[in-house]
Biopython code that builds the backbone (N, CA, C, O; Angstrom):
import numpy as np
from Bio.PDB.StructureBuilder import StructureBuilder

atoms = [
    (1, "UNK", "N", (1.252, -1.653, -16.649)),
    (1, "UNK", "CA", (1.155, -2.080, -15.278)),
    (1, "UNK", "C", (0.141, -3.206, -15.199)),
    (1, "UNK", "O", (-1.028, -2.825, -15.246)),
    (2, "UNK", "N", (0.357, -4.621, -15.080)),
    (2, "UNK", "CA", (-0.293, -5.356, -14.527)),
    (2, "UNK", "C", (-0.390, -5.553, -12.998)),
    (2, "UNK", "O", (0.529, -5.399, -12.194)),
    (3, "UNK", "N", (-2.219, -6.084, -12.622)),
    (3, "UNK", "CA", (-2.265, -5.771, -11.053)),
    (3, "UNK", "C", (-2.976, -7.256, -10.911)),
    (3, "UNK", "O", (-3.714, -7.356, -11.891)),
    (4, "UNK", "N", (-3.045, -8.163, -10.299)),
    (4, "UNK", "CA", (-2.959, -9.364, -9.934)),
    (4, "UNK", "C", (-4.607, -8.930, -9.578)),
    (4, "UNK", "O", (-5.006, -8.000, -8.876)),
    (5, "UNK", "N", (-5.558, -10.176, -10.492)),
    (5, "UNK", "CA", (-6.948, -9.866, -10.101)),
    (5, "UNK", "C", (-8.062, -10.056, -9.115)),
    (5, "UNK", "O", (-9.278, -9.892, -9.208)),
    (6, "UNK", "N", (-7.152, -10.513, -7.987)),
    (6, "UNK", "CA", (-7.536, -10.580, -6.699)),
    (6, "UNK", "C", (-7.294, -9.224, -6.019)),
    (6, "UNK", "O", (-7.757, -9.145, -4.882)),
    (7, "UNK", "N", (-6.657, -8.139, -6.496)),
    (7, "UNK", "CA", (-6.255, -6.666, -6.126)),
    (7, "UNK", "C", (-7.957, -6.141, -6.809)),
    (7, "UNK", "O", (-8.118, -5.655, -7.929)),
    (8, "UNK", "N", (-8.946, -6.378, -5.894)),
    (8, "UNK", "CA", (-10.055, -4.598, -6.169)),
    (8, "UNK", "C", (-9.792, -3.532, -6.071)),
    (8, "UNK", "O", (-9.584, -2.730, -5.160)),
    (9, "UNK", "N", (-9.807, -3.544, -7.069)),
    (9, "UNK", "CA", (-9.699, -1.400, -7.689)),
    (9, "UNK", "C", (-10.558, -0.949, -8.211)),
    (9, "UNK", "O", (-11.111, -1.540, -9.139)),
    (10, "UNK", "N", (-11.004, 0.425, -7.717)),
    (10, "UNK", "CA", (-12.125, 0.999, -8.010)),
    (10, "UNK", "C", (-11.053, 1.492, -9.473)),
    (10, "UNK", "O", (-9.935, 1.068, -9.764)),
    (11, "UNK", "N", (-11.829, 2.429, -10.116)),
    (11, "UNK", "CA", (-11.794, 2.842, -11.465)),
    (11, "UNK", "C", (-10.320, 4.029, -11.294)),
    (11, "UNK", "O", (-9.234, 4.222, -11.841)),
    (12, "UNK", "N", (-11.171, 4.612, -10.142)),
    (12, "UNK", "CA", (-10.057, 6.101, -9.755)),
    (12, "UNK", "C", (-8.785, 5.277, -8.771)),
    (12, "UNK", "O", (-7.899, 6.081, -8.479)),
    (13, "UNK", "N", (-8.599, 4.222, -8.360)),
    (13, "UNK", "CA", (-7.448, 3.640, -7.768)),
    (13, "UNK", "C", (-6.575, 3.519, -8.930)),
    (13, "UNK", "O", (-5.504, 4.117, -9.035)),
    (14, "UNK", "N", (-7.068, 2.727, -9.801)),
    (14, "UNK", "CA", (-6.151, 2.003, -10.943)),
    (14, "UNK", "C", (-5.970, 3.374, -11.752)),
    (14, "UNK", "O", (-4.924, 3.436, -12.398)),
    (15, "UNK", "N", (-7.024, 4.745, -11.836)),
    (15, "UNK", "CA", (-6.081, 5.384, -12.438)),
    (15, "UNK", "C", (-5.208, 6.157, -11.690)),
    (15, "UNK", "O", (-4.111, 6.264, -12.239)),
    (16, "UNK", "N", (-5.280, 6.571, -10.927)),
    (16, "UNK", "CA", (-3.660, 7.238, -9.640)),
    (16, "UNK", "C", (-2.702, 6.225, -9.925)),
    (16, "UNK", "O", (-1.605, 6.656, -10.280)),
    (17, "UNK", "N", (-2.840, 4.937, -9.859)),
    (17, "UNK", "CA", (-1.663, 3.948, -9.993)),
    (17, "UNK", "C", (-0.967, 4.421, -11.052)),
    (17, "UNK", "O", (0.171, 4.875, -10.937)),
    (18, "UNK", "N", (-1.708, 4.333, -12.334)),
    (18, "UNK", "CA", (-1.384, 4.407, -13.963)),
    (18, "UNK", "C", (-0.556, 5.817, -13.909)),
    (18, "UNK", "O", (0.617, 5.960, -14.255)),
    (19, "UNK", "N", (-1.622, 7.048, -13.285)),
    (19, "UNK", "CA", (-0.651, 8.489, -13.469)),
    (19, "UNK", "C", (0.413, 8.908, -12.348)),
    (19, "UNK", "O", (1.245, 9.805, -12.479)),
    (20, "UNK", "N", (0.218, 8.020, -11.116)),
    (20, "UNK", "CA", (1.900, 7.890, -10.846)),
    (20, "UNK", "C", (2.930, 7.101, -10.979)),
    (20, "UNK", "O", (3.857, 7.063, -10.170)),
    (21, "UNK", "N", (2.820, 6.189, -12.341)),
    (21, "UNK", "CA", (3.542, 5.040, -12.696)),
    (21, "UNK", "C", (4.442, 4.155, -11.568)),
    (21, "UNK", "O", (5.634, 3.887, -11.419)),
    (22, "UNK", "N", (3.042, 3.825, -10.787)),
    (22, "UNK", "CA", (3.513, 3.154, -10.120)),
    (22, "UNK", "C", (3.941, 1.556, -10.547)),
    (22, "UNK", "O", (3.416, 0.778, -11.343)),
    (23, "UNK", "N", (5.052, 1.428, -9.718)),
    (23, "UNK", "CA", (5.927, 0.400, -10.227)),
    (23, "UNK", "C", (6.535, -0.164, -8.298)),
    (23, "UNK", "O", (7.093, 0.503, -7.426)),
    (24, "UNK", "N", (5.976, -1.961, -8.318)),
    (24, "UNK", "CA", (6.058, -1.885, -6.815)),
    (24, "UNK", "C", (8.263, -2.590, -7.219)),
    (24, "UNK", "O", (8.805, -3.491, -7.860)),
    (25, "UNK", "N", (8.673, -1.476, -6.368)),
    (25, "UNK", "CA", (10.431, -1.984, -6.964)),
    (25, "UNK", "C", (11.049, -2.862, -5.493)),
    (25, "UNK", "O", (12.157, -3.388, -5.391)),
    (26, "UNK", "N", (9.699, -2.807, -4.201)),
    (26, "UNK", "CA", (10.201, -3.474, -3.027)),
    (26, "UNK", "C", (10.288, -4.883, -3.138)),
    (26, "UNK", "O", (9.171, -5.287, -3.464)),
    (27, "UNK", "N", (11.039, -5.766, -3.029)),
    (27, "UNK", "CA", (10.846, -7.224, -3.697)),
    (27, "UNK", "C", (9.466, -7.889, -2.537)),
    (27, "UNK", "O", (9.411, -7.463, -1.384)),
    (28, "UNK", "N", (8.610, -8.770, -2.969)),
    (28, "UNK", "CA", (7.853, -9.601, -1.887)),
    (28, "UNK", "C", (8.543, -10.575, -1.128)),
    (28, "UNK", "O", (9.433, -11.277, -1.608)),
    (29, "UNK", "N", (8.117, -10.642, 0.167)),
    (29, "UNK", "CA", (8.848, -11.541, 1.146)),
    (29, "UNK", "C", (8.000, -12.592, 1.425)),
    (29, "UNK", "O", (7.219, -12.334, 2.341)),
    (30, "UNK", "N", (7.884, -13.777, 0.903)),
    (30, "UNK", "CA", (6.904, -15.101, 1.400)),
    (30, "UNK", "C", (7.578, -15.745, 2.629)),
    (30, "UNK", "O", (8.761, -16.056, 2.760)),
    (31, "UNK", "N", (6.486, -15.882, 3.560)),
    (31, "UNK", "CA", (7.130, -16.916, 4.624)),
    (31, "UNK", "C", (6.053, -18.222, 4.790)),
    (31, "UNK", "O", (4.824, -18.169, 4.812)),
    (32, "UNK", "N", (6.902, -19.366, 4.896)),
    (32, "UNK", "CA", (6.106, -20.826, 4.757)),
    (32, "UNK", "C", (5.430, -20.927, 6.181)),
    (32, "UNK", "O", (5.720, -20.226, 7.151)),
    (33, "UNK", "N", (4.424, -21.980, 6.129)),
    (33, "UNK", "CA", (3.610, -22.049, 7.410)),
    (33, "UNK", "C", (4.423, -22.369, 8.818)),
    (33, "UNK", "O", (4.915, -23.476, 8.599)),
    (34, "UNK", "N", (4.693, -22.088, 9.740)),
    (34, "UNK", "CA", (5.586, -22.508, 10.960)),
    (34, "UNK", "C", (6.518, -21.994, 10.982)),
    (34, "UNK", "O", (7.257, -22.105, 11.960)),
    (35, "UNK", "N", (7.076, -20.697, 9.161)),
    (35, "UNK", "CA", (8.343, -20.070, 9.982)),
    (35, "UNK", "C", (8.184, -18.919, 10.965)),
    (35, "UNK", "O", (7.140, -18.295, 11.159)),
    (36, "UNK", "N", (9.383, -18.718, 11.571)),
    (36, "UNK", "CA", (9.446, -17.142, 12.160)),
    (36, "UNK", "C", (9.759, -16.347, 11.746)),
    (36, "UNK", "O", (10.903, -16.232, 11.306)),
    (37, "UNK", "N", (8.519, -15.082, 11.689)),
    (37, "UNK", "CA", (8.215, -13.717, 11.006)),
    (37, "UNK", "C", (9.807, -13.113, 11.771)),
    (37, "UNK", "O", (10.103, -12.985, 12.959)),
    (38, "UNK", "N", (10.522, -12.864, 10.638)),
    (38, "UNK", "CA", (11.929, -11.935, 11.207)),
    (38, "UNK", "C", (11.286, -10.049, 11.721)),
    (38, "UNK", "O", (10.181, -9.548, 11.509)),
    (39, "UNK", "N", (12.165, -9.618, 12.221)),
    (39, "UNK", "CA", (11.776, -8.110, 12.013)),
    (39, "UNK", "C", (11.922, -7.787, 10.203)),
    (39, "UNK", "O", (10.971, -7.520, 9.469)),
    (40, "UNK", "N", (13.085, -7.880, 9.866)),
    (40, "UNK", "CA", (13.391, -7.736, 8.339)),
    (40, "UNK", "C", (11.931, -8.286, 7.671)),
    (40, "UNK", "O", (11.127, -7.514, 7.148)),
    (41, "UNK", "N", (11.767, -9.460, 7.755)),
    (41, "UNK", "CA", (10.434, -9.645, 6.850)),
    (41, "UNK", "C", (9.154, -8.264, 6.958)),
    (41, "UNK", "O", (8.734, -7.554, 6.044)),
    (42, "UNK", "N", (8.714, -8.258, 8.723)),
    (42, "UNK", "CA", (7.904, -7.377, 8.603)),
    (42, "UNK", "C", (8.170, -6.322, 8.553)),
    (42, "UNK", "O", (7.181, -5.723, 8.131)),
    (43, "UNK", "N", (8.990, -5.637, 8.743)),
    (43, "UNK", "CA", (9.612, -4.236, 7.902)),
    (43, "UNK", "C", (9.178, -4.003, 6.505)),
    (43, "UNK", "O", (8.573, -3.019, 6.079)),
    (44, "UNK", "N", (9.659, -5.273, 5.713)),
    (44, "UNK", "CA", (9.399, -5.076, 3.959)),
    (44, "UNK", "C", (8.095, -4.962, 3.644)),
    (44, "UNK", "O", (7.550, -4.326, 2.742)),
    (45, "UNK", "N", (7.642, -5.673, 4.521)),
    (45, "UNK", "CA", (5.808, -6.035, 3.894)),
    (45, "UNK", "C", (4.893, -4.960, 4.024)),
    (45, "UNK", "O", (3.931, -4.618, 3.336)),
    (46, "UNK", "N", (5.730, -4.205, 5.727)),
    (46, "UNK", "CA", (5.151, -2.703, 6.238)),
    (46, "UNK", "C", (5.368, -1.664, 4.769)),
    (46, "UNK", "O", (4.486, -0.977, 4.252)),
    (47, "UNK", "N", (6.727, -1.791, 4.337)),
    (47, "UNK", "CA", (7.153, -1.042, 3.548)),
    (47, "UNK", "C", (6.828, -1.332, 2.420)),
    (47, "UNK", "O", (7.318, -0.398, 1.785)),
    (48, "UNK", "N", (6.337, -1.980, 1.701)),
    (48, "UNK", "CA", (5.555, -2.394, 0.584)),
    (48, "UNK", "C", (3.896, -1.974, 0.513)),
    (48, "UNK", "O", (3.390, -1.326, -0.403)),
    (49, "UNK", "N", (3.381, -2.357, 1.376)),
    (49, "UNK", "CA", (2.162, -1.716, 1.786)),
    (49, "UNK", "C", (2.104, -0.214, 1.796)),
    (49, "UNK", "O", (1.280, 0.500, 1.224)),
    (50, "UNK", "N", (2.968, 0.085, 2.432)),
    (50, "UNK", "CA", (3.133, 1.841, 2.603)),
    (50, "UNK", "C", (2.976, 2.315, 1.241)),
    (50, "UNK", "O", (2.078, 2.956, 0.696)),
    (51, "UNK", "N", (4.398, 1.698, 0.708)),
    (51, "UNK", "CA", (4.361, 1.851, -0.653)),
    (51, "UNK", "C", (3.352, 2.229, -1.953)),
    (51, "UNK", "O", (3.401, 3.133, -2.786)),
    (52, "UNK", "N", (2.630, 1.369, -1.785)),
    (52, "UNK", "CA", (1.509, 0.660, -2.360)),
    (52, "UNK", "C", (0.301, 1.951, -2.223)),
    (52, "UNK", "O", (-0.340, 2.331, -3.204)),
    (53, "UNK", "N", (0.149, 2.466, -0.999)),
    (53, "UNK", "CA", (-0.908, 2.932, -0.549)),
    (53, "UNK", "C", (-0.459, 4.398, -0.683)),
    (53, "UNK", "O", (-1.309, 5.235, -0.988)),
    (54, "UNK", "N", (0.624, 4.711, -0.507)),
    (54, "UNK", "CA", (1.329, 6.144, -0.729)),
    (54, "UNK", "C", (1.274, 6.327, -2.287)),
    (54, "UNK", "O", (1.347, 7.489, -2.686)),
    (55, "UNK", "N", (1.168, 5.435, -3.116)),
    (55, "UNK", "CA", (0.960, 5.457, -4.663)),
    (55, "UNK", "C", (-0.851, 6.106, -5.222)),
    (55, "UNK", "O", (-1.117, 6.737, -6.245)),
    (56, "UNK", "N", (-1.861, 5.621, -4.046)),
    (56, "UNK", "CA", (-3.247, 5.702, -4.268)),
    (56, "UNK", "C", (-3.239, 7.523, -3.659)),
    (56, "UNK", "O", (-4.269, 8.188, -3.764)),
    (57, "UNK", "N", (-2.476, 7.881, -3.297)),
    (57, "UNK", "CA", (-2.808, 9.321, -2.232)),
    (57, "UNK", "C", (-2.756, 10.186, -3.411)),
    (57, "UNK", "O", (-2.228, 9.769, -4.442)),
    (58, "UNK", "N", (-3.313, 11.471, -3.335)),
    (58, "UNK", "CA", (-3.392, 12.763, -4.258)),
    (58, "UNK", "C", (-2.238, 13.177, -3.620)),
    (58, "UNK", "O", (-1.693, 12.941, -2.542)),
    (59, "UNK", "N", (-1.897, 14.246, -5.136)),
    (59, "UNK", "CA", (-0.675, 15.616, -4.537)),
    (59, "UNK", "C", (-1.080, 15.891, -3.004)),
    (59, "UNK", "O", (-0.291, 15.576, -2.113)),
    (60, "UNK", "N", (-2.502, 16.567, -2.666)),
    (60, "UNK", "CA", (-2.390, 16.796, -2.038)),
    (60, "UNK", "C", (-2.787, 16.760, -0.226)),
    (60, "UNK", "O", (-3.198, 17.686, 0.473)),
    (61, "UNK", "N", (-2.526, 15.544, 0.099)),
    (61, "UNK", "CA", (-2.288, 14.505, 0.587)),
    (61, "UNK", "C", (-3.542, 13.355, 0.943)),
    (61, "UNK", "O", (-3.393, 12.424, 1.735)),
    (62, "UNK", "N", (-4.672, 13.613, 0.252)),
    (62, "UNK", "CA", (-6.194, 12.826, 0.369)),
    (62, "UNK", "C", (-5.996, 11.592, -0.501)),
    (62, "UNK", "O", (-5.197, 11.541, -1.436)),
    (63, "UNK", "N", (-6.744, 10.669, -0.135)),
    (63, "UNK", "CA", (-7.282, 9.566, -0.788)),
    (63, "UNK", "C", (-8.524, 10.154, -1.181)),
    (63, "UNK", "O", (-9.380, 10.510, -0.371)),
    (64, "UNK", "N", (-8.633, 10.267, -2.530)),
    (64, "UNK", "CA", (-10.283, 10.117, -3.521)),
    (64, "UNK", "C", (-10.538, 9.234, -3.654)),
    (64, "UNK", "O", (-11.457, 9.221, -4.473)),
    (65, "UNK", "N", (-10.241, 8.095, -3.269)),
    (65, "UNK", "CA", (-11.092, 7.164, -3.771)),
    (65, "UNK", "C", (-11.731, 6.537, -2.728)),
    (65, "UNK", "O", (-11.276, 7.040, -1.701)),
    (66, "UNK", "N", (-12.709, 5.539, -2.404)),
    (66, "UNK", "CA", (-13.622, 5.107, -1.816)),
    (66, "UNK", "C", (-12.498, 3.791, -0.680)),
    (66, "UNK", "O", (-11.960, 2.696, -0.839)),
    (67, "UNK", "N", (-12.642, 4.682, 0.267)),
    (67, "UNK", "CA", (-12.073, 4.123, 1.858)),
    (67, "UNK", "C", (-12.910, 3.035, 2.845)),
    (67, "UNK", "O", (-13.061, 3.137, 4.062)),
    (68, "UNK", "N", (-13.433, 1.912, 1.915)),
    (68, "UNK", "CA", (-14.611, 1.407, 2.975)),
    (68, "UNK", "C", (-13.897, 0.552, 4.055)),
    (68, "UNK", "O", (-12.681, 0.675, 4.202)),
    (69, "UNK", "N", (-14.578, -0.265, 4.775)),
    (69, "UNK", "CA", (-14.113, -1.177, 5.971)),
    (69, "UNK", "C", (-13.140, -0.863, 6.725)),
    (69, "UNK", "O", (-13.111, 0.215, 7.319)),
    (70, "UNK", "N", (-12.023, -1.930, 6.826)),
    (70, "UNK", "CA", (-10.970, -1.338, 7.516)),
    (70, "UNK", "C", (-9.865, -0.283, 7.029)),
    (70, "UNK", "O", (-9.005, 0.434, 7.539)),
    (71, "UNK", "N", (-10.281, -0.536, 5.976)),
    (71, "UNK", "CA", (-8.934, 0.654, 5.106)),
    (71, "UNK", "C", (-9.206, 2.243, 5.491)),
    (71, "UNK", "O", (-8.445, 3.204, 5.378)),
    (72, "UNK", "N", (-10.866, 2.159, 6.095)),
    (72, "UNK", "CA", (-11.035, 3.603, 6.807)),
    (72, "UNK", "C", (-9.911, 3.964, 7.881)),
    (72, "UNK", "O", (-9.756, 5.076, 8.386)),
    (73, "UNK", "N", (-8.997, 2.583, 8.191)),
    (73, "UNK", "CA", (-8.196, 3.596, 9.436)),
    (73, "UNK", "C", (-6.796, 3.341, 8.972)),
    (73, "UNK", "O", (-5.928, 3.149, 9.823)),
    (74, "UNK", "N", (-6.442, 3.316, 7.451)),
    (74, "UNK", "CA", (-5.434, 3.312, 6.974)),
    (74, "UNK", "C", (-4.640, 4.576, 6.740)),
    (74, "UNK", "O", (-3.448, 4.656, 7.036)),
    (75, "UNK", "N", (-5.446, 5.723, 6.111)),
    (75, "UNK", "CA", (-4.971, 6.820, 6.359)),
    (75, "UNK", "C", (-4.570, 7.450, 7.674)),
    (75, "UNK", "O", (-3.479, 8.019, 7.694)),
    (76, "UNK", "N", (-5.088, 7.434, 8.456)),
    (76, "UNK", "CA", (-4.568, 8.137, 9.644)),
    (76, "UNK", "C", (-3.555, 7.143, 10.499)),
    (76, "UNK", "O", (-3.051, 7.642, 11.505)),
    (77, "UNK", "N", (-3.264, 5.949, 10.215)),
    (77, "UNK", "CA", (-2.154, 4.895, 10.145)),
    (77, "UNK", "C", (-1.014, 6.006, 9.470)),
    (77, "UNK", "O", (-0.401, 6.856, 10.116)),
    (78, "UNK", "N", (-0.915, 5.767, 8.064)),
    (78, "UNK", "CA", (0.115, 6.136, 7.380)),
    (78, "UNK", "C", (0.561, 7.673, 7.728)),
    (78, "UNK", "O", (1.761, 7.939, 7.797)),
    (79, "UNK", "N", (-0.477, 8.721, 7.955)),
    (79, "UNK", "CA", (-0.168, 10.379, 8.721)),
    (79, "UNK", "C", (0.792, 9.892, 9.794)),
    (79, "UNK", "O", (2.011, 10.034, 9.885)),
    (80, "UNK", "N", (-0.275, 9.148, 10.753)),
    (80, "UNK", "CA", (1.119, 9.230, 12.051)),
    (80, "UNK", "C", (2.638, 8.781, 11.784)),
    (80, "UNK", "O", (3.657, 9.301, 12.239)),
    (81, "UNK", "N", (2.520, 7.687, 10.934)),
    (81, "UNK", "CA", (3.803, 6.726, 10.635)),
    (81, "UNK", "C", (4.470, 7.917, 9.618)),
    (81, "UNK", "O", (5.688, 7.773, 9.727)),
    (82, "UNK", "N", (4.302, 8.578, 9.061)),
    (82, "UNK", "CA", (4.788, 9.683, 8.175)),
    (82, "UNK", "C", (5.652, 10.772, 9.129)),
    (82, "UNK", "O", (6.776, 11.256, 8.993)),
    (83, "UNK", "N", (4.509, 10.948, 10.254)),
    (83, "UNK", "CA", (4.943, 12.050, 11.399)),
    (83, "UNK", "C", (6.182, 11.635, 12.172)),
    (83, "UNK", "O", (7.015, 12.509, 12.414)),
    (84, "UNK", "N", (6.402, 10.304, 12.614)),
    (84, "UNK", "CA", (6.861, 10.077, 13.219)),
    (84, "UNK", "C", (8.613, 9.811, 13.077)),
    (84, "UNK", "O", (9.540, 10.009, 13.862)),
    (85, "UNK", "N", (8.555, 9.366, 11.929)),
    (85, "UNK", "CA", (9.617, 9.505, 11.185)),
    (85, "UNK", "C", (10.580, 10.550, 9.933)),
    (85, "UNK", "O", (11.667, 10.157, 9.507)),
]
sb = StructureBuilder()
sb.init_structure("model")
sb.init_model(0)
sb.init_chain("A")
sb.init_seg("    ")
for serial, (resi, resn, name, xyz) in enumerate(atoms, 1):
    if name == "N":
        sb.init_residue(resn, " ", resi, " ")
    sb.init_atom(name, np.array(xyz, "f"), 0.0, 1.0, " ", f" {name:<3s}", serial, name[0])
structure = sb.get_structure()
């Protein structure tokens, strides 16, 4: 698994990645300066992210690893969006 080195990972991120072989299989969606964000675009990027972040979670359903700044309100983001659907 290569992770692009602008991605900070604590020690215990990169290993949850490694022991749930995570593999991102959502393709990336680039949009150029002045286009319009489709719904489809932000759907994928939502869903890539999700992705991404549902890969860092334990069995049983916690993040161990270190939640600083805004990513403190990422988890309870992804619970509701989990609930809701």
């Amino acid at each position: 698994m290569v992770l692009p080195e602008w991605l900070n990972l604590t020690t215990t991120e990169r290993q949850f990645l490694r022991e749930n072989n995570f593999k991102q299989t959502i393709p990336q969606v680039k949009a150029e300066d002045g286009e319009e964000i489709t719904y489809e675009t932000a759907t994928t990027t939502l869903r890539r992210a999700v992705h991404f972040f549902a890969a860092l979670q334990a069995s049983d359903g916690h993040w161990p690893a270190e939640n600083a700044g805004p990513l403190f309100f990422l988890p309870p983001l992804v619970s509701l969006l989990n609930c809701n659907y």
